[in-house]
N, C-alpha and C positions, 0 to 999 in steps of 0.2 A: 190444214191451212188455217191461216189466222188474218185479222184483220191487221194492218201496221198502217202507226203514223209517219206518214213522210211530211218535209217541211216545217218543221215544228220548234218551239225551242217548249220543253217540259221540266218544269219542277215538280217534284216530289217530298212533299216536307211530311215531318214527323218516321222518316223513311224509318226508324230505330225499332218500330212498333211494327216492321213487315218482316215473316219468314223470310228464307232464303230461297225456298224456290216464287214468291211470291216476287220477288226481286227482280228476280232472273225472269219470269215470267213477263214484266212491265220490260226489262230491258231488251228481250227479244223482240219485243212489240215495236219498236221505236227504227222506224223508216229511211228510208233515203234522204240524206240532208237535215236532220234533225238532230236535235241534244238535247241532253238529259243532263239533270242537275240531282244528286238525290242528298237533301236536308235532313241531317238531326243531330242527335244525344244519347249516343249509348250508354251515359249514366240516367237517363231517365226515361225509362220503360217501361211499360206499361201491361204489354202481355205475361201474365204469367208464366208461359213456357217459354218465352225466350231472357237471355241477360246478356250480358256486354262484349260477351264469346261468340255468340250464336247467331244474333241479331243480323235484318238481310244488309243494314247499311255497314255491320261492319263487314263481312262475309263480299260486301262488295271491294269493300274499302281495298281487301286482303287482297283481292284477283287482281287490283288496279297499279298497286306498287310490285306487283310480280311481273 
């Protein structure tokens, strides 16, 4: 069991710079009656091990138009 925000409206910027389960992990969190917005640039990246394939905003991007 986890803590979740209900109510809420949440942005997320720089999201380009978060893993994919790090993603998933904030969007599971996210409550009854709430939205999420998640911000960036996957051409501009900043963690080493991730790039423009892998990154958690795009990785979201992907689930969202499926």
């Amino acid at each position: 069991m986890g803590r979740t925000i209900p109510k809420q409206f949440i942005i997320i910027d720089e999201a380009q710079n978060l893993t994919k389960h790090e993603v998933n992990t904030i969007v599971w969190r996210v409550g009854e009656g709430s939205k999420i917005v998640l911000v960036g640039d996957p051409e501009q990246i900043d963690n080493p091990y991730l790039h423009s394939c892998n990154n958690g905003l795009t990785c979201d991007h992907e689930k969202v138009r499926l």
